[in-house]
C-alpha positions in Angstrom: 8.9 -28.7 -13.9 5.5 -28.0 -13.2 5.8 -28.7 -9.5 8.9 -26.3 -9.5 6.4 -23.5 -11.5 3.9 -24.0 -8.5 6.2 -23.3 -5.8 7.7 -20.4 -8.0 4.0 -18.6 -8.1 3.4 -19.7 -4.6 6.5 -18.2 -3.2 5.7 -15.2 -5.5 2.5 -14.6 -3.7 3.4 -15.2 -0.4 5.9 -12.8 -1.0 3.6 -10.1 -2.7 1.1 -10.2 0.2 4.1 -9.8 3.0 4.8 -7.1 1.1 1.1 -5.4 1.2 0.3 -7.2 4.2 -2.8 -4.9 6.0 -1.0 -2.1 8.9 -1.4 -3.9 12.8 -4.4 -1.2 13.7 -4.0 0.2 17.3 -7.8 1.6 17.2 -7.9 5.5 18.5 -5.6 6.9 20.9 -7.4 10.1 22.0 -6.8 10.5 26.4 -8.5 13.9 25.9 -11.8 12.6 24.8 -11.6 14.8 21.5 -14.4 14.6 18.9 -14.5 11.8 16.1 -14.0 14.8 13.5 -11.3 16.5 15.2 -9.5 13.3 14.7 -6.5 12.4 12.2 -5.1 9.5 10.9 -0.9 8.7 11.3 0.4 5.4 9.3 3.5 4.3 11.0 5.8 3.1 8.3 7.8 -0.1 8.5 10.5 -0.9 11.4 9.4 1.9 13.9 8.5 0.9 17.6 6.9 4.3 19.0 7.2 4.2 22.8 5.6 7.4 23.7 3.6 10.1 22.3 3.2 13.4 24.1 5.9 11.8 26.8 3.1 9.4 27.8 3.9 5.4 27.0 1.9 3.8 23.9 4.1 0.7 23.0 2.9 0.7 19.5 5.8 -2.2 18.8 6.5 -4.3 15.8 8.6 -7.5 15.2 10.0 -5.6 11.5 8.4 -5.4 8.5 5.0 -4.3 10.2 2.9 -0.8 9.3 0.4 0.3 12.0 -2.1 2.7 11.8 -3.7 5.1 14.5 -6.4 7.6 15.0 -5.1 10.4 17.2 -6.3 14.2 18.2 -5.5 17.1 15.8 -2.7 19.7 17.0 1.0 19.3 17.8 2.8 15.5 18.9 6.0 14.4 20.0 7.3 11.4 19.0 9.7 9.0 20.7 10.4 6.1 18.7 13.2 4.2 17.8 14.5 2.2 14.3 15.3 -1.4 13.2 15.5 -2.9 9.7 17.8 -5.6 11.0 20.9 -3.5 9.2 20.6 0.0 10.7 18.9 1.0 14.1 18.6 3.4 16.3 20.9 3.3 19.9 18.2 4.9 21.9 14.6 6.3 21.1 14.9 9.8 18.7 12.1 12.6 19.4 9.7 13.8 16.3 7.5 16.3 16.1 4.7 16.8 13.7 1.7 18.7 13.9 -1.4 17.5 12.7 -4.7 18.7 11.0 -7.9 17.2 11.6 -9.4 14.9 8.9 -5.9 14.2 7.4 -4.1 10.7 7.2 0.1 11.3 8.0 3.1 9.1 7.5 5.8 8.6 10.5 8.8 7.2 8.3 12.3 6.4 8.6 14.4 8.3 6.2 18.2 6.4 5.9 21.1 8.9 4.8 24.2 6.6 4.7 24.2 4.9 8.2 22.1 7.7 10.2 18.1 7.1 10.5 16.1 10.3 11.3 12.5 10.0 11.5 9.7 12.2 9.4 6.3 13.6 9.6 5.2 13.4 5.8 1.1 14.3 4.6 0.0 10.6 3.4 -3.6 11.2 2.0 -4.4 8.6 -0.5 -1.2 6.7 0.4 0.7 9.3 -1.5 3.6 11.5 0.5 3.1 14.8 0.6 4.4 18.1 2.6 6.4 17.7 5.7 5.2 18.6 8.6 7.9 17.9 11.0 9.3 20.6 13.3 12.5 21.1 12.6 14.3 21.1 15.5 17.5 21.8 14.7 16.3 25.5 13.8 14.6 25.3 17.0 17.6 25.0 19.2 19.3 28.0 16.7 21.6 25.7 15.3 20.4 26.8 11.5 21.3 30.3 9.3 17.7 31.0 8.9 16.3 34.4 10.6 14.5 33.4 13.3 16.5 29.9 14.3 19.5 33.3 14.6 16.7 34.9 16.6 16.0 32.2 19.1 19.7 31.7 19.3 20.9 35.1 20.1 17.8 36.9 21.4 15.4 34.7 23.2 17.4 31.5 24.2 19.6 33.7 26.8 16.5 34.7 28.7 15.2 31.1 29.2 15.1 30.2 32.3 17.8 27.4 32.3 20.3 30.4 31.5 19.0 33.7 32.8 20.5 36.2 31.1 19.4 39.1 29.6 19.7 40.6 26.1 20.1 44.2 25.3 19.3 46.0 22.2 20.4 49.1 21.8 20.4 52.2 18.8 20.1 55.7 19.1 16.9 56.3 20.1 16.1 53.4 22.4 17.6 50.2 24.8 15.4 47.4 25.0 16.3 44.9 27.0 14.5 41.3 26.9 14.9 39.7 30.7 14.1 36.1 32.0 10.4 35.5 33.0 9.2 36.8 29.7 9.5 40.5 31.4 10.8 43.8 29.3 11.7 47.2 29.7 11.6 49.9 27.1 14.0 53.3 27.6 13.5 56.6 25.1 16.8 57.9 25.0 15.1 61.5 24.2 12.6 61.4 27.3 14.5 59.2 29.9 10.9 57.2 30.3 11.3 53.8 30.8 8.3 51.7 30.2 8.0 47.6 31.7 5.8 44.6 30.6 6.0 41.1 29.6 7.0 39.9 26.1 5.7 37.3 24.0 7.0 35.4 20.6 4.8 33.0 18.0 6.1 31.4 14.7 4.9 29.6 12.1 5.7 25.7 12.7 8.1 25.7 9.6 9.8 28.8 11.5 9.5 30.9 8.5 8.5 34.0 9.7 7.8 35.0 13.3 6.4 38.0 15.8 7.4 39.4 19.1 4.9 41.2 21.2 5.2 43.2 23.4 2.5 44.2 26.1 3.2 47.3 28.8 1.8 45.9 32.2 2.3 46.1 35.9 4.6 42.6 35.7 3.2 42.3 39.7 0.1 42.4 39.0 0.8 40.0 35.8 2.5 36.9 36.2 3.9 34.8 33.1 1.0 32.1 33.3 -1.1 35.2 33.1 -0.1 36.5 30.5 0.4 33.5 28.7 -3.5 32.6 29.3 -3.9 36.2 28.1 -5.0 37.5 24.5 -1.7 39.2 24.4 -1.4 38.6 20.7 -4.1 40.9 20.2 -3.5 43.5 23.1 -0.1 44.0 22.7 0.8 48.0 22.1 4.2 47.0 20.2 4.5 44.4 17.9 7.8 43.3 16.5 8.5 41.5 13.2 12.5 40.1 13.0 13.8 40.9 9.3 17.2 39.7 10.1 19.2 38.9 12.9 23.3 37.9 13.3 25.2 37.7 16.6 25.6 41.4 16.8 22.9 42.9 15.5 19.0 42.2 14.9 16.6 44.1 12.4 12.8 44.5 13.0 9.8 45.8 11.1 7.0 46.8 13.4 3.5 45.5 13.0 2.0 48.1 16.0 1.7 50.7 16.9 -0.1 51.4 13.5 1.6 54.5 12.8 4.7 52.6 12.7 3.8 49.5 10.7 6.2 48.8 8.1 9.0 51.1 9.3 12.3 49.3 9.8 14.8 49.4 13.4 17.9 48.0 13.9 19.6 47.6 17.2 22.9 45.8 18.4 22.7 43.1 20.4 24.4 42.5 23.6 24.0 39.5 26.6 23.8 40.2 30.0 25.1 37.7 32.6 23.5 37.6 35.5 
């Protein structure tokens, strides 16, 4: 009996420190030479390989129940990984996308909803999950009934450059018509002037609330990468907040000009083909 007791605690043990076994640590992964404080920490939970990060190959694999740990720059990350708990896995690698804050430790984790695995960005200081901070990429692709996932869908997504359309909105008083290459044009219906420029958009990473900007230039003399490398955000004359937004119609609430800030316009929306 007493040898049988032995083996029971032994077993017991064995099977308590599998269970708390120490993550596989794969040092600091940091190819742009950041600083030691910009740095933050990502746990990778149980079962998950990750094959690349930033589409560059890491190979942070794992025979199963294995955590690893890893030191990577602050700022956005993609993700692709894959899933195998020996009862559920994934067919090919999935793409996650958290964003990261320096000096905080983060939890990449399979979540299981029936037979489906997605994979999750979770806040893990003091080992204890916190906020997500995974993009949500469904809203991204304007596949959710949130304002500005409709936004993307119906107003920007038709100008990028794998479509190139155009999108016009149109009321009384104005038509303004968002084009591909990030370029605008602005008509007053009362004065005939039509004014040009190149148009920018930012939004939180939850995709809560967002801004279009809108910044009159000589779109020659201004190309996209230009502007892009430009302080538009701040320079913009016309800054656009979207309020609402459907398949026919969009609702703004201007930011700039100052005189207008707060007032709200609605236009109708129609596509272009080009």
């Amino acid at each position: 009996m007493k040898k049988n007791m032995v083996y029971i605690v032994v077993f017991f043990i064995s099977t308590l420190l599998s269970c708390t076994s120490m993550p596989i640590d794969r040092g600091t992964y940091n190819p742009t030479n950041v600083q030691e404080e910009e740095l933050s920490i990502l746990y990778i939970h149980d079962y998950i390989d990750v094959q690349q990060m930033d589409n560059v190959k890491v190979n942070w694999h794992v025979q199963g129940q294995e955590p690893q740990i890893v030191k990577i720059p602050s700022g956005v990350h993609s993700f692709s990984a894959s899933y195998h708990d020996g009862r559920r896995f994934t067919f090919l690698p999935m793409t996650v996308i958290g964003q990261f804050t320096k000096g905080n430790v983060y939890l990449l984790k399979g979540v299981i909803n029936g037979q489906k695995v997605d994979l999750h960005v979770l806040l893990y200081n003091d080992k204890v999950e916190g906020e997500e901070v995974t993009l949500d990429v469904n809203k991204l692709q304007g596949n959710d009934a949130s304002i500005i996932s409709q936004y993307i869908k119906y107003v920007l997504n038709p100008t990028m450059d794998e479509v190139g359309n155009s999108v016009k909105m149109e009321n009384e008083k104005y038509i303004l018509i968002y084009k591909p290459d990030m370029v605008y044009s602005l008509t007053d219906k009362e004065t005939g002037i039509t004014s040009e420029g190149r148009r920018g958009f930012s939004t939180d990473f939850r995709m809560a609330s967002g801004k279009t900007f809108l910044l009159e230039t000589d779109i020659s003399s201004m190309s996209r990468q230009q502007f892009l490398s430009s302080k538009y955000s701040e320079t913009a004359q016309i800054v656009l907040i979207p309020i609402a937004c459907t398949e026919s119609e969009v609702t703004y609430k201007y930011e700039k000009p100052n005189e207008l800030q707060g007032t709200e316009i609605k236009f109708t929306i129609m596509e272009i083909e080009l």
